[in-house]
C-alpha angles and dihedrals in degrees: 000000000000105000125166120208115204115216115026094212131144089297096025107058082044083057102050094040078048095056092040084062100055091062094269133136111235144186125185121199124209134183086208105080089208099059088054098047085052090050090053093046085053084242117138103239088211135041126234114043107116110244102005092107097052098036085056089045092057103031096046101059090035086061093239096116130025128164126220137165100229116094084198084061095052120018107053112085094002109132097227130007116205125206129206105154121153124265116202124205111215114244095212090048120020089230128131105264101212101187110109087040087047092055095042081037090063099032089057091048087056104055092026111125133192118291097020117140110222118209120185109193102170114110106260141184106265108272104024108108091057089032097044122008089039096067091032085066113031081052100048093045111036097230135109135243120246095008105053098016135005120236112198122159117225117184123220110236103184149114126228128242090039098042090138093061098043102053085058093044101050132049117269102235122211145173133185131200075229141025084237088059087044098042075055102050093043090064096049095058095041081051094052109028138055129211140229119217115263112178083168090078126082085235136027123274118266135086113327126197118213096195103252150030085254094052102049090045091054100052094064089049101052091041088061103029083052093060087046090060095041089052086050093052084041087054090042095059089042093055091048088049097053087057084050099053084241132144108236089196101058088037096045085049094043084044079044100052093078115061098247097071130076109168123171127216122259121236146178088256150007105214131158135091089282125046107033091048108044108056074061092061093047093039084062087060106034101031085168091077103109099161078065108046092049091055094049087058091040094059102037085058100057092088092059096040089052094045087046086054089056091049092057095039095059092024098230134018096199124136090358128119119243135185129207103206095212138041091177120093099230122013117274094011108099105215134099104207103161090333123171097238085088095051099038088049094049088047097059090034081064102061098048101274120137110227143208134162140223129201122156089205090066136049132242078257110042081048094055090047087058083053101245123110122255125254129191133186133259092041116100132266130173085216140037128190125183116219109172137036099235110158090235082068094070101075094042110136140181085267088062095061103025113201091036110168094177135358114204110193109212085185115028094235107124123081122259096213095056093057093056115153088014126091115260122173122172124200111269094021109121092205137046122236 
């Protein structure tokens, strides 16, 4: 097959290496001219997804995946055309932000031709690909759904940094306007992706097609916006145990050790691309939700709640230093969508603290060019908060921050024994230790 994969992004450029290995011909369109330059120099344009490097390496030179930023290039006679461009939920409003869709949306109408499969995989409100893309597309081509080309939307539902794996681990979801378009669909990912197996699912692994466009929209939704509200009751309970003088983690075990519970594990943020951001996108379509609502709130105020116990804890911050250990949203990804190193920082900023940060993913410059001053151990703090759960944190001791007055452990990632005779408290811990 010819197929065409517009944004070559963190789950993207995975995608499209993904499809070249499977024997097709691929061509993957970006608006940025350097990651396209990287792709055609078979170079990954970003560090930290297993195997990209060496499956680039291999594909490009061999002619099986090239990158280009011409939709004319890429999109006319190709067999499918997969989309993963970034939507964007607006701060001011929690509403989808389409702009960057709209404008791959119409380039992709323009250039569409008959008997191309069109695969959204970006998360979506529900109704979205048949209420919006639909018309966008039929309008900007000419053509018509159904007859002339087929529409399906089919949700990523990968990490990165181990995209590879987990498109083989997990079912591929899809759902047509049509059974035609899902019939369709179907055949493409079972054309262009292999399966583990998997005899803890209801049904084997594979493709599985949920009937319809809702239906597959929804799923990805519910499957995220389900681990948001279970982080906010997890956050609840930690803040109540805290009060308590109880420690969440041996009681949500102890909750976990039956099969009926499934407890997460509180925390100082939810960050990432994912979590923070799709209970947003239900919540414009079902703004009834309260359960979900609630835990939204829940979980963009622990910041603010963890710097505040600090605060009491040492009854003022102001005029002290303070360090937040972690710009990144989750440990060993570098990258800081919607992380709570923003939040955490302002917080502390707020009442008086001054305040620098310290990741060993990320430079003094690219910090400064997230807008938050560079730490670095070894030099001293009053305060330390840790913010992410990166593995170098685990041996961090007093040494490392000379002058420590209180750690609080966002995380609880650091070790206990190795804070002896200096204050450590770790969210949903009820005593300091």
């Amino acid at each position: 097959m010819r197929i065409a994969v517009i944004a070559l992004g963190k789950i993207g450029l995975p995608l499209a290496v993904q499809f070249a290995s499977m024997g097709h011909d691929v061509v993957g369109v970006d608006v940025n001219p350097a990651t396209v330059d990287a792709v055609n120099a078979g170079r990954e344009p970003f560090p930290g997804e297993a195997e990209l490097a060496e499956r680039l390496a291999e594909l490009v030179p061999a002619g099986r995946l090239r990158a280009t930023t011409d939709y004319a290039d890429a999109v006319p006679g190709a067999d499918a055309v997969v989309l993963v461009v970034p939507l964007f939920v607006d701060e001011a409003t929690a509403q989808p932000d389409f702009g960057w869709m709209d404008a791959a949306t119409t380039e992709l109408a323009r250039h569409l031709t008959p008997g191309t499969l069109v695969s959204y995989e970006t998360t979506l409100p529900v109704g979205t690909t048949r209420g919006r893309w639909k018309p966008m597309l039929e309008a900007g081509s000419g053509l018509t759904e159904g007859v002339d080309f087929h529409l399906v939307f089919s949700p990523e539902r990968v990490l990165t940094g181990r995209v590879f794996a987990d498109l083989r681990k997990y079912p591929k979801l899809v759902g047509g306007l049509s059974a035609e378009g899902a019939a369709c669909a179907t055949a493409f990912y079972e054309a262009v992706l292999t399966f583990d197996e998997r005899p803890d699912l209801p049904r084997p692994n594979g493709v599985w097609d949920l009937g319809s466009a809702e239906a597959s929209e929804m799923a990805k939704l519910a499957e995220t916006t389900y681990r948001d509200v279970n982080i906010g009751l997890a956050n609840q309970f930690g803040a109540f145990a805290e009060k308590a003088g109880i420690d969440i983690y041996a009681v949500i075990d102890a909750c976990n050790s039956q099969p009926y519970s499934h407890i997460h594990r509180p925390g100082i943020a939810v960050g990432g691309h994912c979590i923070p951001v799709y209970p947003r996108l239900y919540l414009s379509v079902d703004p009834d939700a309260s359960v979900v609502r609630e835990a939204r709130a829940v979980n963009a105020a622990m910041p603010e709640r963890t710097v505040a116990r600090a605060a009491d804890l040492l009854g003022s911050l102001d005029g002290l230093r303070a360090v937040v250990l972690g710009a990144a949203y989750r440990g060993g990804v570098k990258e800081t969508a919607f992380s709570g190193v923003f939040a955490t920082v302002a917080a502390l900023e707020a009442r008086g603290a001054s305040v620098t940060v310290h990741d060993p993913l990320y430079s003094d410059d690219e910090l400064a060019a997230l807008g938050l001053a560079a730490h670095h151990l070894g030099d001293g703090a009053d305060l330390v908060v840790v913010q992410t759960d990166h593995a170098d944190y685990r041996t961090l001791a007093p040494a490392d921050v000379p002058g420590v007055r209180l750690l609080v452990d966002g995380r609880r990632i650091t070790d206990a024994a190795l804070w002896t005779g200096t204050p450590r408290v770790v969210v949903g811990q009820g005593t300091a230790s």
